[in-house]
N, C-alpha and C positions, 0 to 999 in steps of 0.2 A: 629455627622453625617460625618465631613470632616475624622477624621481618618477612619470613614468603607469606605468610597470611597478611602480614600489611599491603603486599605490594598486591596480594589479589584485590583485596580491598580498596586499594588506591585506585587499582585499573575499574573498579567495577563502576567506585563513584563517580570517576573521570566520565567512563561511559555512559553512565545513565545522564548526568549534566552535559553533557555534547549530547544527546541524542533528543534530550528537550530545547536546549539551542534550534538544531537543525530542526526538529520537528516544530516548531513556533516561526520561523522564517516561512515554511512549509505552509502554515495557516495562514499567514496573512497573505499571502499570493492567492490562496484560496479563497479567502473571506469573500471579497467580492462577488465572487460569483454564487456564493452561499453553500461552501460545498463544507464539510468536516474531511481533515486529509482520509477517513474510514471509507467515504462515500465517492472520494475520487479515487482509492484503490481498488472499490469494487467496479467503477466503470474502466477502468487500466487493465483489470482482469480479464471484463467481457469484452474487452475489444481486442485483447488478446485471444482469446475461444475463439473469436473469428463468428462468421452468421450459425453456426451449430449451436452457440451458447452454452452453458451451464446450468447441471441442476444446482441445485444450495447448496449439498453439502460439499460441492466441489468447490466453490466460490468458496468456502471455508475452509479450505486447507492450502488455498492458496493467499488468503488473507495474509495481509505484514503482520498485522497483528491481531490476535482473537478477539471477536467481538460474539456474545452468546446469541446473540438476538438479532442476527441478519434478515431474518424473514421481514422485521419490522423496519432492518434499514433498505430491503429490498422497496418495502410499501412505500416510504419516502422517496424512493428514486422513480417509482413506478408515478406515484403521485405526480409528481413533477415531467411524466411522459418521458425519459430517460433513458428506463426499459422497460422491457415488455417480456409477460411471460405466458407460457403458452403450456397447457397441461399434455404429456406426452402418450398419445395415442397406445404404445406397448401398457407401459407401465404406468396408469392413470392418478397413482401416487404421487409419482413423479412430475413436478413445475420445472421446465426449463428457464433459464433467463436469458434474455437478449441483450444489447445496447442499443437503443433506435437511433435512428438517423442523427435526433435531435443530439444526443447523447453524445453521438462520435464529432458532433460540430462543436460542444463544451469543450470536449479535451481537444479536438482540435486548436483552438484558442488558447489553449493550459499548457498547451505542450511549451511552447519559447517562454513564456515564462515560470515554468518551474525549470527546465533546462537552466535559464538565467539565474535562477535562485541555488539552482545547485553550484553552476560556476561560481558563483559569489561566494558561498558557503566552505565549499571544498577548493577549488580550483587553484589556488594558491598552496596548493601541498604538492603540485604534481604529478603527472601520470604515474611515476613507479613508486612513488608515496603512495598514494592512492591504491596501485595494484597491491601492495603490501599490507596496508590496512586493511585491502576486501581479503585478501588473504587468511591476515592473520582471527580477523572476524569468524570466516568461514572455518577455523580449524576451531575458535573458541566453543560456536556452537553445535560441531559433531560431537562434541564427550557428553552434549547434554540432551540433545532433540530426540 
């Protein structure tokens, strides 16, 4: 029993230190442009939504990773003309979000090089390595989501 608890343990530390690797590669392609990778997920989102957008809390379940206080990172993207939100005639509660134009020309620009970053990072494992990993990823985090 104590080695399968080591090896979960191995695999977790393993993981959590590769995931700050990849995710520190991930920032400094970012830097430049002054994005947190938190701030470039939410514009990958809405540009994903397509011109419908999203209200918050949907942009928050699609988040990589939780952040409590989107409203305040929505105001920073908003700030910087990014997105734009627009209060929803039904249900007045309700803030949609966009990505403006300006927005979708960022990641326009972000796209080849984070692609390159990812090649660098991973690419050297190859495709069925890779399919394997998302794999086995994806079976890790059904027993717990």
């Amino acid at each position: 029993m104590a080695a399968k608890i080591q090896a979960e343990v191995e695999a977790f530390l393993n993981l959590q230190r590769t995931a700050d690797v990849l995710l520190r590669g991930i920032e400094a392609v970012l830097k430049p442009f002054g994005f947190s990778p938190t701030q470039y997920n939410v514009l990958r989102i809405l540009r994903g939504a397509g011109p419908e957008g999203l209200a918050c809390r949907h942009i928050g379940d699609r988040m990589l990773t939780r952040d409590p206080d989107i409203t305040r990172l929505l105001d920073r993207l908003e700030a910087r003309k990014l997105v734009s939100r627009t209060r929803e005639q039904k249900d007045r509660r309700v803030l949609t979000t966009r990505v403006t134009e300006a927005g979708l020309e960022i990641l326009k620009q972000l796209d080849a090089p984070i692609a390159q970053a990812h090649r660098k990072q991973l690419g050297h494992l190859g495709e069925a390595r890779l399919r394997t990993l998302s794999s086995l990823l994806e079976l890790a985090r059904s027993r717990i989501q």
